[in-house]
Structure formats: C-alpha cells, structure tokens
C-alpha positions in Angstrom: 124.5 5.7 35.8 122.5 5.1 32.8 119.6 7.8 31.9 116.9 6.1 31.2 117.4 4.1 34.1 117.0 6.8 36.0 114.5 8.3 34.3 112.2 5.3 34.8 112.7 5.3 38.9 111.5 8.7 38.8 108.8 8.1 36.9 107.6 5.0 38.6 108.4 6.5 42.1 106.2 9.2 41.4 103.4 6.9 39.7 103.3 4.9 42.3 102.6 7.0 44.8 99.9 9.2 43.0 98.2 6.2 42.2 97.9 5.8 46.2 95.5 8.7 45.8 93.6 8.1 42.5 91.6 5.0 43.2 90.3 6.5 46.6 89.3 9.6 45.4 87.2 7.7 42.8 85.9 5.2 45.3 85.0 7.6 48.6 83.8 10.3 46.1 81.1 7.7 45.1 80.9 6.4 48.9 80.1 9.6 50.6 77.1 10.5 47.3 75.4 7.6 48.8 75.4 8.2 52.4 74.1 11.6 51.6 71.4 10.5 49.5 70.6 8.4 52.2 70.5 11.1 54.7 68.2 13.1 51.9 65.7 10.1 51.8 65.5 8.9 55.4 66.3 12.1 57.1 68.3 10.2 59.4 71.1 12.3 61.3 73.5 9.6 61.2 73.7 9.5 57.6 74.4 13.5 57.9 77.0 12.7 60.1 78.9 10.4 58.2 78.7 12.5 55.2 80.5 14.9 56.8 83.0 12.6 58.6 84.2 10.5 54.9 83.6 14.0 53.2 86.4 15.3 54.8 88.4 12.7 54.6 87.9 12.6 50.5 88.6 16.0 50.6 92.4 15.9 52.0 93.0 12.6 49.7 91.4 14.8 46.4 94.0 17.2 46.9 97.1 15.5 47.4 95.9 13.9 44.6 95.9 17.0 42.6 99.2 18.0 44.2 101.1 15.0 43.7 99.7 14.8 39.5 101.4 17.9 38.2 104.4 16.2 38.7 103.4 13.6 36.2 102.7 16.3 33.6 106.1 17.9 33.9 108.1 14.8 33.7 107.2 14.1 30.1 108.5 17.0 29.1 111.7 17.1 31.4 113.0 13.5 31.5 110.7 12.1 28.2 111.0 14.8 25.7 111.8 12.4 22.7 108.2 10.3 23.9 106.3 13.5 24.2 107.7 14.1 20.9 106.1 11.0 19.1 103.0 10.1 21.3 102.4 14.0 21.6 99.5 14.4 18.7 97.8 11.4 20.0 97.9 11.8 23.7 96.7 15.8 23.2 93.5 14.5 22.6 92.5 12.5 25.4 94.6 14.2 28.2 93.4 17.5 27.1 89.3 16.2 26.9 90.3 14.9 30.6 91.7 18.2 32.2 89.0 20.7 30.2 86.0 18.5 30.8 86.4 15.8 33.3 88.7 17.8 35.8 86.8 20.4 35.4 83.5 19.2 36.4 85.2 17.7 39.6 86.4 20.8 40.5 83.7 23.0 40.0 80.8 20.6 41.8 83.5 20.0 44.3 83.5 23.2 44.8 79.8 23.8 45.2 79.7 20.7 47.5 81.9 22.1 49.9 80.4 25.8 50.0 76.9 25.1 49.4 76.0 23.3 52.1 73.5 25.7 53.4 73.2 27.4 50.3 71.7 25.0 48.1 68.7 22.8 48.1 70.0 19.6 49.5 68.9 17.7 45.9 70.8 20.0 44.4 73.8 19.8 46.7 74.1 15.6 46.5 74.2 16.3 42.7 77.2 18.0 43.0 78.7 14.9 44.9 77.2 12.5 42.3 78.9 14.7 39.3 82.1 15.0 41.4 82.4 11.0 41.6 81.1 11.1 37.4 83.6 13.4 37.0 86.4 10.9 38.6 85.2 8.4 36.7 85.6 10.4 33.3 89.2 11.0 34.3 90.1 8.0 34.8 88.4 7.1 31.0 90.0 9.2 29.1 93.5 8.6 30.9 93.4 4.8 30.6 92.7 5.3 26.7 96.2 7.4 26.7 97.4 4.7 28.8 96.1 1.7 26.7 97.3 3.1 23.3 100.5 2.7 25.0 100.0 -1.2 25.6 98.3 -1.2 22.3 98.6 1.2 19.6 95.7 1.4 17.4 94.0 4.3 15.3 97.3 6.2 14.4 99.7 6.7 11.5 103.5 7.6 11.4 104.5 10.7 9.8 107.6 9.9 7.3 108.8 13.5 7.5 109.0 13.7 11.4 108.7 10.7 12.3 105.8 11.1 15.0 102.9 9.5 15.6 99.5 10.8 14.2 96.7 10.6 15.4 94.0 9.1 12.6 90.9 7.7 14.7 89.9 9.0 17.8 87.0 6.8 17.8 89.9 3.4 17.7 91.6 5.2 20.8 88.6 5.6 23.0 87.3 1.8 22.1 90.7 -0.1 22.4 89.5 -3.3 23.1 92.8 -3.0 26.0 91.3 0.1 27.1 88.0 -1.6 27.5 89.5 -4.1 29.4 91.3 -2.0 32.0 88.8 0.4 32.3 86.0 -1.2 34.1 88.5 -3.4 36.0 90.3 0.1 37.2 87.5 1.4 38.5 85.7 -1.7 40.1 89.4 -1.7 41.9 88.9 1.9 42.5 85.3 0.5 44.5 87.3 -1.7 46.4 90.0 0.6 47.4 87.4 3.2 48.9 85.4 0.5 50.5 88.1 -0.8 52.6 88.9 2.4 53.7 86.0 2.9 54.9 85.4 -0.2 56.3 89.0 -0.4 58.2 88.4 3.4 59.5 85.1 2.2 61.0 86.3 -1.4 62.6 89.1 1.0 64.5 86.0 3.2 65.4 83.6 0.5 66.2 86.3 -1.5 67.9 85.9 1.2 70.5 82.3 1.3 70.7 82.2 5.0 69.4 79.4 6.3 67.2 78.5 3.3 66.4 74.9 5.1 64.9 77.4 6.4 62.4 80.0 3.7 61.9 77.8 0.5 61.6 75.7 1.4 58.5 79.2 2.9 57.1 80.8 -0.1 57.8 77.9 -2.3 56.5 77.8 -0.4 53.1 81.8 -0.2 53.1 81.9 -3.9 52.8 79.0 -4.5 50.8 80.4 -2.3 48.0 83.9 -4.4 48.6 82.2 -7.5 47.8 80.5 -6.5 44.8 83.0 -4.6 43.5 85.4 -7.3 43.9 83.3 -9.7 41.9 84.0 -7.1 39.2 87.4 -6.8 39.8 88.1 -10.2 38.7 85.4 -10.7 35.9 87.0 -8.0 34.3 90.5 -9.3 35.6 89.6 -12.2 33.3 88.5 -10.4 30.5 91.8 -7.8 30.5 93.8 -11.1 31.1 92.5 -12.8 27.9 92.9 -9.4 25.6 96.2 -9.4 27.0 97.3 -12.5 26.0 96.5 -11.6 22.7 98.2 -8.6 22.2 100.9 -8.5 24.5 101.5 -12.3 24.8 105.0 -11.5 26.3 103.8 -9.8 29.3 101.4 -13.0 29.8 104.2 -15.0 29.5 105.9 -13.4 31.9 103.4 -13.3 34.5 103.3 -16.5 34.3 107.4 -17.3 33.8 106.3 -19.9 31.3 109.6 -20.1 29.0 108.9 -22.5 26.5 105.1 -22.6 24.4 102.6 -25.3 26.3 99.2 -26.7 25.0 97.5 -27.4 27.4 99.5 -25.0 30.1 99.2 -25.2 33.7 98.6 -22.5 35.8 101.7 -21.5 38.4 101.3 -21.6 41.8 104.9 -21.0 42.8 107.9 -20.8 40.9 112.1 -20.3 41.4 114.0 -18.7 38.8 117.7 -17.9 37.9 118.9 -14.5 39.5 118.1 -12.8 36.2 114.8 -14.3 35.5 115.9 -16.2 32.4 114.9 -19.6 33.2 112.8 -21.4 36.0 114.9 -23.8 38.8 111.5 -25.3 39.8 107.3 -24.5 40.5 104.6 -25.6 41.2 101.5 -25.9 38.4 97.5 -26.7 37.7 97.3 -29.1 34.6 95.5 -27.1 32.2 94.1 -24.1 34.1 96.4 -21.3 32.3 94.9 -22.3 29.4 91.2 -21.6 30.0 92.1 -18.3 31.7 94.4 -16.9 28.6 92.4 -18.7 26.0 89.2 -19.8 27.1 89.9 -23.2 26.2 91.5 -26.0 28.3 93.4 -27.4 25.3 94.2 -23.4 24.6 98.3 -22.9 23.2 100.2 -20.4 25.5 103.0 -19.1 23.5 106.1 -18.8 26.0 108.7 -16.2 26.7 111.5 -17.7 24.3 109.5 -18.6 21.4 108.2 -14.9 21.9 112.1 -13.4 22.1 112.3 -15.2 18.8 109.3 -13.7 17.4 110.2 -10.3 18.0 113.9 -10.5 17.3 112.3 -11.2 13.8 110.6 -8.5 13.6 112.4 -5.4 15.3 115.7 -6.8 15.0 118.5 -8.2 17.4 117.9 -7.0 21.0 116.2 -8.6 24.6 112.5 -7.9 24.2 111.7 -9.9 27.7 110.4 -8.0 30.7 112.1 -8.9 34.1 110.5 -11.8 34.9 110.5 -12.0 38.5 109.1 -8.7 38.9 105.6 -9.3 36.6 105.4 -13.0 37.9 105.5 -11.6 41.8 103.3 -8.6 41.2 101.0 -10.5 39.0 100.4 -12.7 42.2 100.5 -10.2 44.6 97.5 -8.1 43.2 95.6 -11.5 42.6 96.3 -13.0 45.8 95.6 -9.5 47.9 92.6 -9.2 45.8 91.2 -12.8 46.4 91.9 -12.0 50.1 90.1 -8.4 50.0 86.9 -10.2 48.4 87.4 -12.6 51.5 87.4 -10.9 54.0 84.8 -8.3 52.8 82.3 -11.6 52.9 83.3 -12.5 56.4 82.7 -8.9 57.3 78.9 -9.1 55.6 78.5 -12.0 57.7 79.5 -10.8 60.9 77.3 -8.0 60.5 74.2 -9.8 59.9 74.0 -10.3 63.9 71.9 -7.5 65.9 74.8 -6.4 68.1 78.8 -5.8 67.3 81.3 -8.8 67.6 83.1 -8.8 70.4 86.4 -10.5 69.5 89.0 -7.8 69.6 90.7 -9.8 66.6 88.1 -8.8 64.3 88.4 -5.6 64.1 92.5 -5.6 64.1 91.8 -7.5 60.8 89.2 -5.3 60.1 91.9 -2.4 60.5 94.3 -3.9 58.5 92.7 -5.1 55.8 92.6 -0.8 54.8 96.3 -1.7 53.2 95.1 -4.4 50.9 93.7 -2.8 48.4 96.7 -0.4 48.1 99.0 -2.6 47.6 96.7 -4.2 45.0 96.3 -1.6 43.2 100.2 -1.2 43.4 101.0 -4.3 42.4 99.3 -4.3 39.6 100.0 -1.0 38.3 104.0 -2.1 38.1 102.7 -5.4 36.8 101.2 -3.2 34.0 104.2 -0.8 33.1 106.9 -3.0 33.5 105.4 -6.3 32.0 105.5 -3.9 28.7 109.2 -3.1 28.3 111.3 -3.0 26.7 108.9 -0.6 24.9 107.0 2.3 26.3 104.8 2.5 23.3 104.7 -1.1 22.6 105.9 -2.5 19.1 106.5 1.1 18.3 108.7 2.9 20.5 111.3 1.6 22.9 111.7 2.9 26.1 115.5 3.5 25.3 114.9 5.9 22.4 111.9 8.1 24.6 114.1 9.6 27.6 115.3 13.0 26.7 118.6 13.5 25.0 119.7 16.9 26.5 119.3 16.0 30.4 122.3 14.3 31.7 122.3 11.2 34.9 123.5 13.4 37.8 120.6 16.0 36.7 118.1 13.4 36.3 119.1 11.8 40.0 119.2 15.2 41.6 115.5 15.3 40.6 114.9 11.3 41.5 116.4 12.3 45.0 114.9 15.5 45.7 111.4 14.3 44.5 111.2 11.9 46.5 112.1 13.7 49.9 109.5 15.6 48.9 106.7 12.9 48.1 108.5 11.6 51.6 107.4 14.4 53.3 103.9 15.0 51.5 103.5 10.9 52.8 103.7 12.0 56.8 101.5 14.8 55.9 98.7 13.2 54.5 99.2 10.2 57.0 98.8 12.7 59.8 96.0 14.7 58.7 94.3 11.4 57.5 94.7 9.9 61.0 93.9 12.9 62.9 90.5 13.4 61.0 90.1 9.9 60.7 90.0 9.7 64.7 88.6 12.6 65.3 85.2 11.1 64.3 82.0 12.2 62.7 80.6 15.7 64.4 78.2 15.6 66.9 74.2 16.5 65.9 74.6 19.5 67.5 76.9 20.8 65.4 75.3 19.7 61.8 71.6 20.6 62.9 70.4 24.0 63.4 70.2 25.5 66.7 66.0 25.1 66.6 66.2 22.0 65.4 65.6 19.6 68.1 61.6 19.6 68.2 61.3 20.2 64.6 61.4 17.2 62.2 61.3 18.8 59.2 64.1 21.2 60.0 65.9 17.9 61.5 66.4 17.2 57.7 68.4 20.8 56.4 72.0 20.9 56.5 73.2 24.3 58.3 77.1 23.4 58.7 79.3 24.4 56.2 82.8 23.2 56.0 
C-alpha cells in the first residue's frame, strides 16, 4: 500500500463529491434571485411560490456543501503536510480572502434571507439573495486562483533557506491567464448545473400535471439559462483548451492520446490503447480539426505525449512525467460529449415549450427527468480531467505529487481515514438524496400558506411575503 496512493483516493473521493454540491449552490442561488425578483415586479403568486419551493431546496444543498468542505481543509494538513508546507504562503492569501469575505457574505445574507422574510422590505430581502449568489460566485474566484496556480505557477519565488514557495505578486495569482480561463467556464457550468435541476425537478412535476402555474415558467427559465449558459460553457471551453495547450501541453496531449507531435493533427473521435495507456492500438480522427481548437490554426503543431516525456525528462530529470492516459482521454470526452448533449436537449426543451399547452408524450419528460444527472457527471468528469491530467505534479513543474503527502502518517492510517470517510460521505449521500426528494416532491406551498390571512381581496397586500421559513 503506497501513501500517496492512498492519500490521492481520499482526496479525490472527497473532491468529487463536494464538488456535487458547489456548482448547484452557485447555480440555484442565482436561479431562485430571479424568480423572486420576478415575484417583486409582477406581484404574481406563482413566482412567490417557487421562490420558496427552489429556496428550500438550495438551502439543504448549501449546507451539505458547507458540511462536506471542512473536510477538504483538514486533509491538507493531515495527509499533505509537506504541500501545505510549500504552497502554504501563497495559498493563505486567496483561501483566507475567500472564507473572511466571500463566505462570509453568503452566510450572513443567507442568513437574512431566510429570517427576514416578513421582516424586511421585500427589495431589501431579494438583495440578500442576489449577494448570497455574488457571494458564491466570489468563492469560487478566489478558489480557482489557488487552484490555477497549481496548474500554473506564476507570481511566486522559492525561498533557498526553506525551501517554500513565496508568495511575490498577488496581482499575477488573481490574473492567471489559467485562472481566467477556468473561471468563467466554472461558473457558466455552475449555470448549467442549477438549470437542469431545475428543469428535471419540474418535467417530474409537470409530468403529473401538478402546479403547473408554478412549474412551467420554472421550467421555461430552467432551460433558457441551460442554453445560454451552455453556449458559455464551451466558448470558454475553447478558450481554457487553447491556454492549456500552452502551458500544460502534456495534459492536452493526453486528452487527446496523441503520442507522437502532428502538424496538422486530427481530432479523435475514438481511440484503443495498451492496458497502461502507453501507446494507441487504433482510433478514429478529423484531419486537421485538433489543430484549430489547441492552436487556432489548421496547419497548428500539437506536440505529443512522447516528445513531451522527452522534454521534461530534460528538464526535471529521469522519471514518467505522463498522466494516465485513458483516464484524461475518457473524461475529457465525457464532459464534452454530456455537455454537447445538455446544450441539446436544453434547446429541444425551449422548443417544446413554445406551444400554449404541455406535451403530452410521457417520454419527454422521462428525458426531461433525467437529463438532472448530466450536468453532474459533467462537471465530474471534468474536474478529474483537471487533477489528474496534471500529475505527476500537484504543483505543476514545481512540486511532484510524490514529495507533498505527509511523511509522519503511515498507509494503514491513511486507509482507515479513506474507508471511514467514505462510509460517512455514503451516508451523508442517502441523506441529502432523501431530503432532496422529499422536498423536491413535496412541491411548492400552497397561496394560502405564503399570503396573509386578509389577503385574498387585497392586491396590494397580495404582493408582501408573511411566511417565514
């Protein structure tokens, strides 16, 4: 049982499954701002309703969120002691702006949100909702910058007399041309993520023929959001794709299991390798088309992956510096195929809608159920894409992943901790699965029970909130 082996399951177990929760919080947060500004400006009492329904539903998914992310935090100090040691006075920065300011401002709004619903002035209230989902959005920022110096280290020095890394340019961190790459394609992702859920949770409902005041206009903004946001999913696919190439052209490789350098290089549509992913067996490839996408020309050079071994045994020394290959070329298609089919269906959807009454094909809205996974395994995919299409190093170029897992903690602790964190995560899964679904079929409340008691003559009172979670 090697360490770091072990080490690295834990780590990606538990990454994995928080990121379940991060790109819904950020989407729904936004989701459920705009139905209540709608409600605000319309003084509809459908839009009330389905502020409360998705707010609830945010609500459980924020905090297993929260619950599920102080995990992360101990782990670099329990199994990653040597990385928190060197990354430690560059990461302070940007972790600790995101827990004092960004964190915070989700949690205090939240806060308000939930407590102030006949307390505040409604204005007042949906800002709260719109800083909560600003506040998401800032987290994620100043977390992909951590992340991002990771795939590429810039604005830093090393200390000769410990031998960490120091952090010389915060500016250079926060403006990582990776960073602001991944950014903007994370949280478009994020959009998509929280529009199918919205969109699957209302074909089930809508299937039925229940509250369909509530769940057509949720549906109809659901997928609308999906559409667009998946339009910015893969511009800024492209864009991360292309600033990829350049600085970690062995990941690109990878993804694309091209072994020897091509120009012009076609695009793989399918390909067989060796058991260990060292060589292809056969594929399937568009003349040319990998080389506008990683270059922007189609006479572009792709380096491949053993010209790039070459490279880098040259300049680190004698070792394997190749990710496993079947794992980023599978991912890599997995999130872009899922994705493709997201944006896809997501049209159909729009489509559909634009008719005065509700489909009645019972096929639809299976799909329509279904498709609520897609984005999850997306976003899955290409999170493991991400980390694993950078090793050997976990600080890339700098530090190998090898010399970051700590030295003191031996296997047999380490899968003690793999096995009983993830029984746990296990357990929190059916938890939030069955609160989720309960809620989720539950439905929106009824008008009586968001509208005041003398409300029902009264159109101006028709439009104050006096139910309070």
């Amino acid at each position: 049982m090697d360490p770091v082996d072990i080490a690295r399951w834990q780590f990606g177990i538990t990454t994995v499954y928080h990121f379940l929760f991060v790109p819904l919080t950020i989407g729904l947060s936004a989701l459920v701002a705009i139905l209540e500004t709608a409600w605000i400006r319309t003084g509809k009492t459908a839009y009330l309703r389905a502020t409360k329904f998705w707010g609830k539903l945010f609500l459980i998914n924020f905090a297993m969120g929260i619950v599920t992310g102080i995990v992360q935090e101990f782990q670099f100090g329990m199994n990653w002691s040597d990385y928190s040691r060197f990354v430690g006075d560059v990461f302070g920065a940007p972790l600790a702006i995101e827990g004092l300011l960004a964190f915070f401002v989700e949690s205090t709004f939240l806060g308000l949100w939930i407590f102030g619903w006949d307390r505040l002035p409604k204005l007042l209230h949906v800002m709260c909702m719109w800083l909560v989902s600003i506040g998401t959005v800032l987290s994620a920022f100043f977390i992909l910058a951590a992340n991002s110096w990771m795939q590429n280290p810039v604005g830093y020095r090393i200390d000769e007399e410990t031998g960490r890394a120091v952090l010389t340019d915060f500016w250079a961190v926060l403006t990582n041309p990776v960073h602001l790459a991944a950014f903007p394609h994370t949280i478009t992702a994020a959009f998509v993520t929280g529009g199918m859920f919205m969109a699957g949770v209302s074909a089930w409902h809508l299937a039925r023929r229940k509250n369909v005041e509530v769940f057509r206009p949720s549906l109809k903004l659901a997928l609308g959001v999906t559409l667009v946001a998946s339009i910015g999913v893969a511009i800024s696919g492209d864009l991360l794709g292309k600033t990829m190439t350049e600085r970690q052209p062995m990941k690109m490789a990878a993804a694309e299991a091209i072994y020897e350098t091509e120009r012009p290089a076609g695009l793989s549509l399918f390909a067989v390798g060796t058991p260990d992913g060292g060589e292809e067996i056969f594929g399937i490839k568009v003349p040319a088309v990998l080389s506008f996408l990683s270059t922007g020309s189609w006479d572009g050079e792709v380096r491949g992956i053993n010209d790039l071994q070459a490279e880098a045994e040259a300049a680190y020394g004698p070792g394997d510096y190749r990710p496993f290959v079947p794992v980023t070329y599978w991912n890599f298609r997995l999130m872009v195929g899922v994705g493709l089919l997201t944006a896809l269906i997501s049209a159909a959807g729009l489509v559909l809608l634009r008719r005065r009454g509700l489909p009645a094909s019972p096929w639809i809205y299976r799909v329509g159920v279904l498709s609520l996974t897609l984005p999850f395994i997306a976003n899955s995919a290409g999170w493991i894409f991400t980390e694993m299409g950078r090793q050997p190093w976990s600080v890339y170029g700098v530090l190998k992943t090898s010399a970051s897992v700590s030295p003191g903690v031996s296997a047999g602790s380490m899968l003690i901790s793999v096995v009983a964190l993830t029984a746990l995560y296990g357990v929190l899964m059916v938890i939030e699965a069955g609160l989720m679904i309960r809620y989720a079929k539950a439905g929106p409340p009824s008008e009586d029970e968001v509208l005041p008691p003398d409300s029902a003559d009264d159109d101006d009172s028709e439009r104050s909130l006096a139910f309070a979670y």
